[in-house]
C-alpha positions as a Markdown table, in Angstrom:
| # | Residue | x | y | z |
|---|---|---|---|---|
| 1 | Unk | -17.5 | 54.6 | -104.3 |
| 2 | Unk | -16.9 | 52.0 | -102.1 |
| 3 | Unk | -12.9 | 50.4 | -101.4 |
| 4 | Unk | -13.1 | 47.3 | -102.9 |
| 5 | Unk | -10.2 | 44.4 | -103.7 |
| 6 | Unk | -6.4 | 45.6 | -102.2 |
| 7 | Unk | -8.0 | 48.5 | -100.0 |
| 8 | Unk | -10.9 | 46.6 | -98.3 |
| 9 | Unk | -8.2 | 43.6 | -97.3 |
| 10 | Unk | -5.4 | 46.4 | -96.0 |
| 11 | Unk | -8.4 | 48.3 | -94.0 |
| 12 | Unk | -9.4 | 44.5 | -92.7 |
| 13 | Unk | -6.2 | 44.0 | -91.8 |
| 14 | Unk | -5.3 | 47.4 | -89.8 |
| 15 | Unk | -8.6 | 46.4 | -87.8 |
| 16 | Unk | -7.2 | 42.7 | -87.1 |
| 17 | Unk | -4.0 | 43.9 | -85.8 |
| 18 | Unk | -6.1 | 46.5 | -83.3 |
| 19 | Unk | -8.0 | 43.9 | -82.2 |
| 20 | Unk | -5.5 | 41.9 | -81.6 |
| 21 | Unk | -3.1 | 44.2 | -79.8 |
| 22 | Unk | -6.4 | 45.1 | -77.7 |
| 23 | Unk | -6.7 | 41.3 | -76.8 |
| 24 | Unk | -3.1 | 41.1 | -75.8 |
| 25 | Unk | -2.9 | 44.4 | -73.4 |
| 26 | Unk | -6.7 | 43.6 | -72.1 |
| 27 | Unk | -5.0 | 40.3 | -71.2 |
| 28 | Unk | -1.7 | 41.3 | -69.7 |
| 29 | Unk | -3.7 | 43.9 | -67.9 |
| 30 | Unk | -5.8 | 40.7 | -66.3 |
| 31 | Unk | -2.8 | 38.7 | -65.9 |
| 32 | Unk | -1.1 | 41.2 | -64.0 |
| 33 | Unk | -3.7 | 42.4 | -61.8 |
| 34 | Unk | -5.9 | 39.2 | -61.3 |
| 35 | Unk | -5.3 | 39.1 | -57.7 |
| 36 | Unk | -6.7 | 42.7 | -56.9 |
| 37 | Unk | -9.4 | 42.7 | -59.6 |
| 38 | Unk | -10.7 | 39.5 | -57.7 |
| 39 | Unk | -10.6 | 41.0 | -54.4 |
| 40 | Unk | -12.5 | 43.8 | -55.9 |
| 41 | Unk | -15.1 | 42.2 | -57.5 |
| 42 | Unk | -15.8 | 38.6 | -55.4 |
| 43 | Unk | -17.4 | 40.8 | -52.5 |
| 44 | Unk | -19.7 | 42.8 | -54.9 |
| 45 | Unk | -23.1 | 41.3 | -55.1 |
| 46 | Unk | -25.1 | 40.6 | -58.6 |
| 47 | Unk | -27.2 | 38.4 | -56.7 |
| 48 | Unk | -30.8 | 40.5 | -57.5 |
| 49 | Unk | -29.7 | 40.8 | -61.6 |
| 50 | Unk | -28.8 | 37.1 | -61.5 |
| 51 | Unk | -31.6 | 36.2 | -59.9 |
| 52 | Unk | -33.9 | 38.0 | -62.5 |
| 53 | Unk | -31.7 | 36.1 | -65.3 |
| 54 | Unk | -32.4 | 33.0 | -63.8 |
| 55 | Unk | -36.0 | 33.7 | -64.0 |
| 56 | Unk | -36.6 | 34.3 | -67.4 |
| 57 | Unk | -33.7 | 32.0 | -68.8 |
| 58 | Unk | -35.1 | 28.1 | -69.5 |
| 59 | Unk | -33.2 | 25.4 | -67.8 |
| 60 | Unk | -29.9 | 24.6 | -69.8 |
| 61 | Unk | -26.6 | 25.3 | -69.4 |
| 62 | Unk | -25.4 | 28.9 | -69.4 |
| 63 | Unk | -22.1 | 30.7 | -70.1 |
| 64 | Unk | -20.6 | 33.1 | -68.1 |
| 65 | Unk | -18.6 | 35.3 | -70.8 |
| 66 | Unk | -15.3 | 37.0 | -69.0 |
| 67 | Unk | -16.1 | 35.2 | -66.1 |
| 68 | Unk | -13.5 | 36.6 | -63.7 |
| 69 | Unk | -12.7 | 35.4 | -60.8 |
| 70 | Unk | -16.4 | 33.0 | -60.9 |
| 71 | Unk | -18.2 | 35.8 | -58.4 |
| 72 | Unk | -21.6 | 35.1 | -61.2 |
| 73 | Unk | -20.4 | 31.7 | -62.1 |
| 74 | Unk | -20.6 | 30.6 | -58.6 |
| 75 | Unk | -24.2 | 32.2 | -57.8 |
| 76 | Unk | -25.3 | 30.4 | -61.0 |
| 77 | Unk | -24.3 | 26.8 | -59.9 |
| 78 | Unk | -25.4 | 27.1 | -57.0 |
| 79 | Unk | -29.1 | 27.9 | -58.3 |
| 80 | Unk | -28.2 | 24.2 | -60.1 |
| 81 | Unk | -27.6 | 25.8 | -63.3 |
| 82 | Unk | -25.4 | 23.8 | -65.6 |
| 83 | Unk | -22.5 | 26.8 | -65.9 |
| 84 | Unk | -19.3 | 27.2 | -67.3 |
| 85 | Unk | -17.0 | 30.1 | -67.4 |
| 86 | Unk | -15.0 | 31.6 | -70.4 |
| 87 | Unk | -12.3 | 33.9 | -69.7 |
| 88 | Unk | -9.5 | 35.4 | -71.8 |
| 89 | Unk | -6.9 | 35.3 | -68.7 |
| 90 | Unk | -5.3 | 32.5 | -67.5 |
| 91 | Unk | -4.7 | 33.9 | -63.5 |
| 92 | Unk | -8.4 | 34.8 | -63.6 |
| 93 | Unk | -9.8 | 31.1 | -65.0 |
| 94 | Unk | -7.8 | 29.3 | -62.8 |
| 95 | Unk | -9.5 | 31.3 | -59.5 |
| 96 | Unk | -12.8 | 31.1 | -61.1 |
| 97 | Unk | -12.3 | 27.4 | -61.7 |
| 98 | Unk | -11.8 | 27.1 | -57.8 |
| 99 | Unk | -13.8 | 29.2 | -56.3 |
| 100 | Unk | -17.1 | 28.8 | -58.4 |
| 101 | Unk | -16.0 | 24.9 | -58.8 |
| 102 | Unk | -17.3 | 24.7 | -62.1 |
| 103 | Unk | -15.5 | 24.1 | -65.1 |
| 104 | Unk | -13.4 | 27.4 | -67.0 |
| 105 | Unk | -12.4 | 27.5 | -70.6 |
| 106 | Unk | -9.5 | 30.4 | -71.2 |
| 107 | Unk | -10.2 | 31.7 | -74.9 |
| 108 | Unk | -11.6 | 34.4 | -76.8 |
| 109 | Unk | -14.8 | 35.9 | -76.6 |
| 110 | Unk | -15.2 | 36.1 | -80.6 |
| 111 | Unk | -14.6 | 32.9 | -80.8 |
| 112 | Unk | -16.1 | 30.7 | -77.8 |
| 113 | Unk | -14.9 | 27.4 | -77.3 |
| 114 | Unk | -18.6 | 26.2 | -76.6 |
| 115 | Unk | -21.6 | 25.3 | -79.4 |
| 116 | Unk | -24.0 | 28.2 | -79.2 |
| 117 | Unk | -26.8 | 25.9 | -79.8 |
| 118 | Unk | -26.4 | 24.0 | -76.6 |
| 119 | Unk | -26.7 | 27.2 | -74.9 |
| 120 | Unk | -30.1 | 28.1 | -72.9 |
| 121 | Unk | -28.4 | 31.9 | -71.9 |
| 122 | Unk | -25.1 | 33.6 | -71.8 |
| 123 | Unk | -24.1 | 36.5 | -69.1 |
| 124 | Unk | -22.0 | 39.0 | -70.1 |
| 125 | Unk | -20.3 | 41.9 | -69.2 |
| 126 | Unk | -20.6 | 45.5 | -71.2 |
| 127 | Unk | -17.3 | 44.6 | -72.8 |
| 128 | Unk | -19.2 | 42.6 | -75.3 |
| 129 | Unk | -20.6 | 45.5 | -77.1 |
| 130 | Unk | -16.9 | 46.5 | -77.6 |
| 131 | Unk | -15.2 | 46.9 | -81.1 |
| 132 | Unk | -14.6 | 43.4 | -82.1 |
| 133 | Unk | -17.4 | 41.5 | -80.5 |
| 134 | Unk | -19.7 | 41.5 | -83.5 |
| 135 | Unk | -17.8 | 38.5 | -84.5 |
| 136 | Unk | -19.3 | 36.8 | -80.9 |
| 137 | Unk | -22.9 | 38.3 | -81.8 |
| 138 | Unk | -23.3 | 37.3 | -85.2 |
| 139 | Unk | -21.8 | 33.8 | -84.9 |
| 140 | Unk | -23.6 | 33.1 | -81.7 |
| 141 | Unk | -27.1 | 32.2 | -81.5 |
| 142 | Unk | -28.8 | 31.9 | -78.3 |
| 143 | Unk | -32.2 | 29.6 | -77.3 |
| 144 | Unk | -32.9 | 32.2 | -74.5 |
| 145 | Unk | -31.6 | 35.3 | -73.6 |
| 146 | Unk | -28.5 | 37.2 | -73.4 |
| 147 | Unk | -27.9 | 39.2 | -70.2 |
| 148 | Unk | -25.3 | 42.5 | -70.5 |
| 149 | Unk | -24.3 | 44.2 | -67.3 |
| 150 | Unk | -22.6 | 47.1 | -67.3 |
| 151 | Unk | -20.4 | 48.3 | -64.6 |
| 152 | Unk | -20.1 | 51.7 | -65.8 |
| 153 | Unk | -23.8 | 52.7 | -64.7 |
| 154 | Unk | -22.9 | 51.5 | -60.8 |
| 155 | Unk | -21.7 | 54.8 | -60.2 |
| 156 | Unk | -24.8 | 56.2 | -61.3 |
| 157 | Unk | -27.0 | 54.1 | -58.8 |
| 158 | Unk | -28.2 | 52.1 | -62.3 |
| 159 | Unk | -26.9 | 48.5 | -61.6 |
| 160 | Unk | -30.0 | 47.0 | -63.7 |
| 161 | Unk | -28.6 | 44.4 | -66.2 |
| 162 | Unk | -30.1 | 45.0 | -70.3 |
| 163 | Unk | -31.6 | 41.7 | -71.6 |
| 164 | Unk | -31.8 | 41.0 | -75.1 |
């Protein structure tokens, strides 16, 4: 039999208060380290998987979920996409914001700040498959397509993005 009434909301609660002490340490972690996670990932090229994004996406504007330090968000200005970044760290938005010179929204990814409808594609990380980001799939509808890379198949010499 399936928990209904007082269980289902304490087992809904128990998974709010993981997600939210996920968000916090994922965001102290960015916080703290902002500086060195920049340096590591501004010189890393995604220009080929960008490039094949920016192919197959129609002209619109396009988010840039957990935009970092802007290393995507800049390549996809300068292809004279409408772009904006979304970023759950504050150190992090305000480099992106400067170096991709496009405009940064700190906030959550299950909860973007932006109208899904006005939205021609959105690149994003692997993190967006994570625990807690069904809320960002099913409320977010997308015209085009949605590009997931995933950083964990580098080391495996698989650096091809997954387009849905």
């Amino acid at each position: 039999m399936a928990a209904t009434g007082p269980v289902m909301m304490l087992a809904a609660a128990k998974v709010d208060l993981e997600l939210a002490s996920a968000r916090r340490s994922t965001q102290a972690f960015y916080e703290d380290h902002a500086e060195r996670y920049a340096q590591a990932t501004l010189s890393q090229s995604m220009q080929p998987q960008l490039d094949r994004f920016l192919d197959i996406a129609p002209v619109g504007p396009i988010l840039d979920l957990g935009c970092g330090a802007g290393r995507d968000l800049k390549v996809l200005t300068q292809a004279g996409r409408p772009a904006i970044g979304l970023d759950l760290s504050w150190a992090l938005a305000r480099m992106a914001r400067s170096f991709a010179a496009s405009p940064v929204v700190v906030g959550d990814m299950r909860c973007p700040p932006v109208a899904s409808a006005s939205l021609a594609g959105v690149r994003a990380p692997d993190h967006t498959s994570a625990p807690g980001a069904g809320a960002f799939h099913q409320g977010f509808q997308i015209r085009s397509c949605l590009c997931i890379r995933s950083p964990r198949s580098a080391g495996r010499g698989d650096t091809r993005p997954r387009y849905f």
